[in-house]
DOMI-165273 format. One line per field, with one value per residue (C-alpha): residue number from 1; z, x, y; residue in one letter. Coordinates in nm, 2 decimals, padded with zeros to 4 digits, always signed. Example, Ala and Ser with C-alpha at 12.3 -4.5 7.8 and 13.67 -1.06 7.14 Angstrom:
# residues 2
k: 1|2
zz: +00.78|+00.71
xx: +01.23|+01.37
yy: -00.45|-00.11
r: A|S
***
This chain:
# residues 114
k: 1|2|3|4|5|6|7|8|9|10|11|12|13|14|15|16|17|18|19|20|21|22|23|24|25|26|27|28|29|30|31|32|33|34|35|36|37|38|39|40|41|42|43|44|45|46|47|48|49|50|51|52|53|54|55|56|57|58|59|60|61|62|63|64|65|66|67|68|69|70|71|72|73|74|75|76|77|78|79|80|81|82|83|84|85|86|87|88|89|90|91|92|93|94|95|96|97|98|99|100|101|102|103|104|105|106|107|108|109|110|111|112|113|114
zz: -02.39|-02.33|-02.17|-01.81|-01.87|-02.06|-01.86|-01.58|-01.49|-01.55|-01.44|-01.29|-01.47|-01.17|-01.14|-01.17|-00.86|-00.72|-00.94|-00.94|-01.24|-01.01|-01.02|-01.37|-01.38|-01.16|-01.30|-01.69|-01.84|-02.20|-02.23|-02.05|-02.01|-01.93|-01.89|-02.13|-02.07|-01.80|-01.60|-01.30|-01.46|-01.63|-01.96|-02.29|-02.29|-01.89|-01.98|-02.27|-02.03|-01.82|-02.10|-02.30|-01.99|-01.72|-01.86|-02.16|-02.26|-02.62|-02.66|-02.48|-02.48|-02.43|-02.22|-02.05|-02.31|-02.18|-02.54|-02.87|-02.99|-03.29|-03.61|-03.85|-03.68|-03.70|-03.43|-03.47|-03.54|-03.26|-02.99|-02.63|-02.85|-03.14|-02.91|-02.72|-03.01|-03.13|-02.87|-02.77|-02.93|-02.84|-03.02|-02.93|-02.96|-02.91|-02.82|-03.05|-02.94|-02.99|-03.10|-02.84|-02.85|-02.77|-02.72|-02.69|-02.42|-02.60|-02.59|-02.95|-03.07|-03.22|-03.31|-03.30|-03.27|-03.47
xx: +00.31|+00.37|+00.68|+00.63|+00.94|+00.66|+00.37|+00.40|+00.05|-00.22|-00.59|-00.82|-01.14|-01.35|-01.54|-01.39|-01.43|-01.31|-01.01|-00.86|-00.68|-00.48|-00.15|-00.15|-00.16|+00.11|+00.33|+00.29|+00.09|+00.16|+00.01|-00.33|-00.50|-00.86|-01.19|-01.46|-01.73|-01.94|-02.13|-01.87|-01.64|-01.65|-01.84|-01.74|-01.88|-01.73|-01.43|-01.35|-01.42|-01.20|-00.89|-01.00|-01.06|-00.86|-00.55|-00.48|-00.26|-00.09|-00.23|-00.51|-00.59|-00.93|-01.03|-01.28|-01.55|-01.73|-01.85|-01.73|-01.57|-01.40|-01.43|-01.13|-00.96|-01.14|-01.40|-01.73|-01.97|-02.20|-01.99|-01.92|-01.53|-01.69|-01.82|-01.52|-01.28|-01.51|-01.53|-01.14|-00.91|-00.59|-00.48|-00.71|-00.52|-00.76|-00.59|-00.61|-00.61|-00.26|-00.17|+00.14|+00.16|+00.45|+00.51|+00.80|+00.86|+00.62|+00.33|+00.42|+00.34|+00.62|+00.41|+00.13|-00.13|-00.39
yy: +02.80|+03.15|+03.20|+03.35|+03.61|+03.81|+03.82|+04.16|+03.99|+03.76|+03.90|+03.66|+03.80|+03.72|+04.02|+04.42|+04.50|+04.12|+04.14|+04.48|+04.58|+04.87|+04.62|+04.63|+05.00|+04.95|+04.73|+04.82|+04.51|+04.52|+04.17|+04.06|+03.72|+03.80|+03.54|+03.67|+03.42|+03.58|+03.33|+03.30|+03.61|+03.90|+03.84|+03.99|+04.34|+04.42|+04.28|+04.46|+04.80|+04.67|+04.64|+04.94|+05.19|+05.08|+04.89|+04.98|+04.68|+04.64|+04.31|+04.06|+03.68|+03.60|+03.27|+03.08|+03.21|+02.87|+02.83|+02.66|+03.02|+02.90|+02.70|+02.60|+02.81|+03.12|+03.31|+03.25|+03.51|+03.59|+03.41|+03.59|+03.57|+03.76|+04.00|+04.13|+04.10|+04.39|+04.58|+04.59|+04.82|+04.65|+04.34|+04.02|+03.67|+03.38|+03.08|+02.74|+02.36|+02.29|+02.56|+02.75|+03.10|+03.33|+03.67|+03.92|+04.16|+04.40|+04.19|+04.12|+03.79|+03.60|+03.26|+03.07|+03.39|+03.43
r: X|X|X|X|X|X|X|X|X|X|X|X|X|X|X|X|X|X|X|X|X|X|X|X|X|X|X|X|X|X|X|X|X|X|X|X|X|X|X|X|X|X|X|X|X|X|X|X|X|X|X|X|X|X|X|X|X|X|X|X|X|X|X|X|X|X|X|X|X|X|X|X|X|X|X|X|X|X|X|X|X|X|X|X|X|X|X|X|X|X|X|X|X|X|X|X|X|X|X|X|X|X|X|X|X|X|X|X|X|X|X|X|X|X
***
């Protein structure tokens, strides 16, 4: 679980223009939860414009990649996962089956990452 005390917001990932990313401009987002998987939300490529060139955050998580995106433990190559991980500059954390994640203030994680 990542403790709420560290998010300044959670994006939807519905769309760019459905979901504005203007409150995070507003309000600093250092850490971003963003849907990759592009079939009801943004998919990989739009979202990482979205992080990259309008928000700017220190570190992402992707989800709802609607797709098996990792094996052992690791992304799989060719994956909607695969794909935005290389297109964003800022640091991607893919979450894990039981696996918690947590991050400090500065979008640092502290455990469970990646």
């Amino acid at each position: 679980m990542i403790p709420v005390s560290h998010f300044r917001f959670v994006l939807a990932g519905v769309g760019t223009l459905v979901a504005s990313p203007l409150p995070l401009f507003h309000y600093g987002a250092q850490l971003v939860v963003i849907n990759i998987g592009g079939t009801f939300t943004t998919g990989p490529t739009e979202a990482a414009y979205v992080i990259n060139d309008l928000i700017s955050p220190a570190a992402v998580i992707a989800s709802h990649a609607n797709e098996a995106a990792t094996e052992n433990g690791k992304v799989v190559a060719g994956t909607r996962t695969a794909r935005f991980t290389e297109l964003v500059s800022a640091a991607v954390h893919v979450p894990l089956s039981g696996r918690t994640m947590a991050f400090n203030g500065a979008a640092g994680c502290i455990s469970g990452c990646n």
